[in-house]
C-alpha positions as CSV (number, residue, x, y, z in Angstrom):
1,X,-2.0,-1.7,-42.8
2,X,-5.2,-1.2,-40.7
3,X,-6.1,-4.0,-41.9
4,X,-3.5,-6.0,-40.2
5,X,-3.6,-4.1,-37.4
6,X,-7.4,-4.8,-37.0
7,X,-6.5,-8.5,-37.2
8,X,-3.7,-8.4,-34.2
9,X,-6.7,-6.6,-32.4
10,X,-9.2,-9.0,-32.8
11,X,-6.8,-12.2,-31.7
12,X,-5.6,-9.5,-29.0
13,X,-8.9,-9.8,-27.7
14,X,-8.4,-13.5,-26.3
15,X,-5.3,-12.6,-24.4
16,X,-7.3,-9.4,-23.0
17,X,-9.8,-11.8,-22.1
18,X,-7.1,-14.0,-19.7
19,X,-5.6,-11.1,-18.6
20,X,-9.2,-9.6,-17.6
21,X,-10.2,-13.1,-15.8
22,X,-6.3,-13.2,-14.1
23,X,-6.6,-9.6,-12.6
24,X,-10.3,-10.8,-11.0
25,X,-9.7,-13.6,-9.5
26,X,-10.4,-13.2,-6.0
27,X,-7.9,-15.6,-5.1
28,X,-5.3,-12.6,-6.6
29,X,-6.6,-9.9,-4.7
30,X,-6.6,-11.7,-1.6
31,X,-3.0,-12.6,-2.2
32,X,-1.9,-9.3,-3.0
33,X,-3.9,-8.1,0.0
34,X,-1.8,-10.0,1.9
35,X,1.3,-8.9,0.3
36,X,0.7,-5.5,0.7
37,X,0.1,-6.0,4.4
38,X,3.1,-8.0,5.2
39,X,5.4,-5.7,2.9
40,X,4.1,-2.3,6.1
41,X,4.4,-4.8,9.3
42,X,7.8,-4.3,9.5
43,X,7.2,0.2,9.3
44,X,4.7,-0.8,11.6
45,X,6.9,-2.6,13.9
46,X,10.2,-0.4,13.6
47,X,7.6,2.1,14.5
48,X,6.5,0.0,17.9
49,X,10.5,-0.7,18.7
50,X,10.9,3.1,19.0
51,X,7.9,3.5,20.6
52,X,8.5,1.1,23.0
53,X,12.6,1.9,23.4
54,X,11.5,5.5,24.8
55,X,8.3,4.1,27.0
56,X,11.0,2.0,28.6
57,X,13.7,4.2,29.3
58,X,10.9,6.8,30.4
59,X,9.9,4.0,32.9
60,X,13.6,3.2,34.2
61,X,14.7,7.3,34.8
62,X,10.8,6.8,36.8
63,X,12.1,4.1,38.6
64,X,15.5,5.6,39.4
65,X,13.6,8.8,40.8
66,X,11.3,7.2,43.0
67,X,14.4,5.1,44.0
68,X,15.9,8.3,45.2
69,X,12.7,9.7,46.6
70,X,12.3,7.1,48.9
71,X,15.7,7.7,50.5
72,X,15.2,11.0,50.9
73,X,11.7,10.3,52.5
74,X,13.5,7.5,54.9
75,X,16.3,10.2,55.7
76,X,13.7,12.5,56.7
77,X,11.5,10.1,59.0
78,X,15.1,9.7,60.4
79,X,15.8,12.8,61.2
80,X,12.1,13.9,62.0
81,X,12.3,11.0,64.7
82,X,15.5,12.4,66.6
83,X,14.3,16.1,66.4
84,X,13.5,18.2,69.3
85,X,13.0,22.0,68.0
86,X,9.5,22.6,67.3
87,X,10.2,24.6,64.6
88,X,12.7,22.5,62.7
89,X,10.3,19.5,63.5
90,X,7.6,21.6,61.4
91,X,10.2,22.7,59.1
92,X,10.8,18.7,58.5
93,X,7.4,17.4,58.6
94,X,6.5,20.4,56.1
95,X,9.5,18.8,53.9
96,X,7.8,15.0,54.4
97,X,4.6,16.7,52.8
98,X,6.1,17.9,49.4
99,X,8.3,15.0,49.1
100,X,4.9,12.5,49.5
101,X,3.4,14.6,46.7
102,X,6.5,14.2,44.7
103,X,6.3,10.4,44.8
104,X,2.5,10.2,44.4
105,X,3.4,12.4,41.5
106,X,6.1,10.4,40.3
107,X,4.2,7.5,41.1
108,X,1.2,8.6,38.9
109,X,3.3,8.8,36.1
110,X,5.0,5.8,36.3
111,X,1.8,3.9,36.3
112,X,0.4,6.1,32.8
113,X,3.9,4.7,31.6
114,X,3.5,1.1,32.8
115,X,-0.2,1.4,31.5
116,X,1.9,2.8,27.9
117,X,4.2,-0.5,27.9
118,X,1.1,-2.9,28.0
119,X,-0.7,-1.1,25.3
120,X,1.9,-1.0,23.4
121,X,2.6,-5.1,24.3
122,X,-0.9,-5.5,22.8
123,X,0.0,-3.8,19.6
124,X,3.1,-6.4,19.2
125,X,0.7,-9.3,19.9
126,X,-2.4,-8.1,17.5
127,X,0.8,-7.4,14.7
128,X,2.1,-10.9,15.6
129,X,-1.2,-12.3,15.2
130,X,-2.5,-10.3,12.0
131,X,1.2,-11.4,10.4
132,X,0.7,-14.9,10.7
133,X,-2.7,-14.9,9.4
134,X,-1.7,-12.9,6.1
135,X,1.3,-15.2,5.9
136,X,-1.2,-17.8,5.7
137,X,-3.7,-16.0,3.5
138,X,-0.6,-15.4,0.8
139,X,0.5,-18.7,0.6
140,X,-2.8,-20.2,0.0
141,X,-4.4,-17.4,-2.4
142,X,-0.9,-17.2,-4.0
143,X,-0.8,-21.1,-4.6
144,X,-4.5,-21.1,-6.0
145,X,-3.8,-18.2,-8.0
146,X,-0.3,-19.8,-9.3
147,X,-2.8,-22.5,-10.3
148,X,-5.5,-20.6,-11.6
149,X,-2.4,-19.0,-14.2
150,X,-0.9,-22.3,-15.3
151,X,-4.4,-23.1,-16.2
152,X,-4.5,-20.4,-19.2
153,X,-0.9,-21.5,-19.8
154,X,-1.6,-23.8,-23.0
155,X,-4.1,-21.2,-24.6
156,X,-2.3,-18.0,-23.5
157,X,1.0,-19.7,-25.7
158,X,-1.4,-20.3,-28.5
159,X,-2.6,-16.8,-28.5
160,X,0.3,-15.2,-28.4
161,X,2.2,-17.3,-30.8
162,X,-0.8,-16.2,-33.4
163,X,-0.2,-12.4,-32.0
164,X,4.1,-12.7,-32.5
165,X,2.4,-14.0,-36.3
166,X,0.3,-10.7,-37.2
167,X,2.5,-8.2,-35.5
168,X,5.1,-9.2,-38.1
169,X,2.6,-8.2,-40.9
170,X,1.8,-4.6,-38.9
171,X,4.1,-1.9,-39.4
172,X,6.8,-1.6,-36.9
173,X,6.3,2.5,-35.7
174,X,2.5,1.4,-36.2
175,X,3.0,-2.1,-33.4
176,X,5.2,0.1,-31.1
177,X,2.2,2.7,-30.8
178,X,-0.1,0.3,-30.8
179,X,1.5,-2.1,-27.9
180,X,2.4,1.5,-26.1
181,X,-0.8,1.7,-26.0
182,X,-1.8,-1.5,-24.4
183,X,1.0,-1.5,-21.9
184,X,-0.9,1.7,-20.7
185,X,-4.5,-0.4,-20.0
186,X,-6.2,1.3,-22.8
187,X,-8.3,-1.6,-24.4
188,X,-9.7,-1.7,-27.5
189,X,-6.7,0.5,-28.8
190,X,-8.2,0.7,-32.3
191,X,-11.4,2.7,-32.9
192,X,-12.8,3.5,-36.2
193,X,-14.1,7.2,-36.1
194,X,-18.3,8.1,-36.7
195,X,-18.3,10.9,-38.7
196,X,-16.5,13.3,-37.2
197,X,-16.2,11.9,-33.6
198,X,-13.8,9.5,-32.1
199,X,-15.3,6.3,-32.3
200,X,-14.7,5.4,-28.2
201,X,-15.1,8.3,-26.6
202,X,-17.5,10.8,-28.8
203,X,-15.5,13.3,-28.7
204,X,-15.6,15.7,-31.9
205,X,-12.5,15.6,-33.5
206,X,-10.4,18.7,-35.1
207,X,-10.7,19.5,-38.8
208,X,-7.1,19.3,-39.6
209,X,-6.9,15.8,-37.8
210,X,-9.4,14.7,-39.8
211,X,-8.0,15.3,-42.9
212,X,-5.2,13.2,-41.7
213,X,-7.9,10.4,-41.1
214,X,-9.2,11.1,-45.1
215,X,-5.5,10.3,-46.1
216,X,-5.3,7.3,-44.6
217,X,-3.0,8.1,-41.4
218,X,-4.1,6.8,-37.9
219,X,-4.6,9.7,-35.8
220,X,-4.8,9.7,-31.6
221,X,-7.8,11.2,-30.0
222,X,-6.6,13.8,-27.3
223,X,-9.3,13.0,-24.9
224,X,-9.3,9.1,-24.3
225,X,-6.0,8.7,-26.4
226,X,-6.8,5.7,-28.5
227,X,-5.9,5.5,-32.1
228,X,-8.5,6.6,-34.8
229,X,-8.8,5.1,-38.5
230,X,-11.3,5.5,-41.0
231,X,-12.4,3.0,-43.7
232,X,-11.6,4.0,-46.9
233,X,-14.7,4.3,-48.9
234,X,-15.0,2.5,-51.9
């Protein structure tokens, strides 16, 4: 049986191979790249939108306080002009004062938040901008990439038509662990031991698992988890 399972290995090996030059293709990356960008814009954005909701209503309570500031200022140049008690005069102009520091206040702040706004305008046009070039980055790496994979198409059938061949000849519990396995990125699965060490990862195995090994079982290393065998000696 590890016979079998040595030959699904081996022809294993060429669709490792496709798979190995699929996954670095630069064209891939770049397209995934992309992908991964344009799946966060629209976090990103959402983010903005609230951002820029709360700058804006900020801005309009501003607007509706220096609205009533100036009113009050016009009521009191108004009333300062008909005046004639000295004291109510410098009760008034004393009134003028703190209400002009109020609005150069107010007006301070409304120009941090107008200042706010256009940042956050420049965030919405470099987002706008960085969108459409990873929109164009996908399509074009994903449609070179899409190529690059038909490409192995023909010899990536042919391999695993000869894999569906073997596994039939492997021992189902023995496939399942072994494709388990391989569906985890471990690659070669099959290792034969040196000694008493595993034969991937050097690492000296236990007794009683190697006695397992000298009855012919397939044993798993507990440090790099690939299955062990040992050639039967003759």
């Amino acid at each position: 049986m590890i016979e079998e399972l040595l030959a699904y290995q081996a022809a294993d090996a060429g669709l490792k191979k496709i798979e190995s030059e699929l996954a670095g293709s630069e064209d891939r990356k770049k397209a995934l790249a992309a992908k991964k960008y344009l799946d966060g814009v629209e976090e990103s954005v959402n983010k903005l939108d609230a951002r820029a909701a709360g700058l804006a209503a900020a801005y309009s309570m501003l607007e509706e306080e220096q609205v009533k500031l100036k009113e009050q200022e016009s009521e009191f140049v108004r009333a300062a002009g008909s005046v004639e008690d000295r004291t109510e005069a410098a009760y008034l102009l004393k009134k003028m004062d703190e209400l002009a520091a109020k609005i150069k206040i107010v007006a301070g702040k409304a120009e941090k938040l107008s200042e706010d706004i256009g940042a956050v305008m420049k965030e919405y046009m470099r987002i706008k901008n960085e969108t459409k070039a990873a929109q164009a980055q996908y399509a074009e790496n994903g449609k070179k990439y899409n190529e690059l994979k038909a490409s192995f198409k023909d010899e990536r059938d042919k391999v695993e038509s000869e894999l569906k061949k073997l596994a039939a000849k492997v021992d189902p519990a023995l496939m399942e662990r072994y494709l388990k396995k391989r569906a985890g990125k471990i690659y070669p699965v099959l290792y034969e031991v040196r000694g008493n060490f595993c034969g991937a990862c050097n690492m000296e195995l236990p007794m009683s698992e190697l006695g397992k090994l000298k009855n012919g079982e397939i044993i798993e290393c507990d440090q790099c988890g690939r299955l062990l065998y040992q050639k039967p000696k003759k």
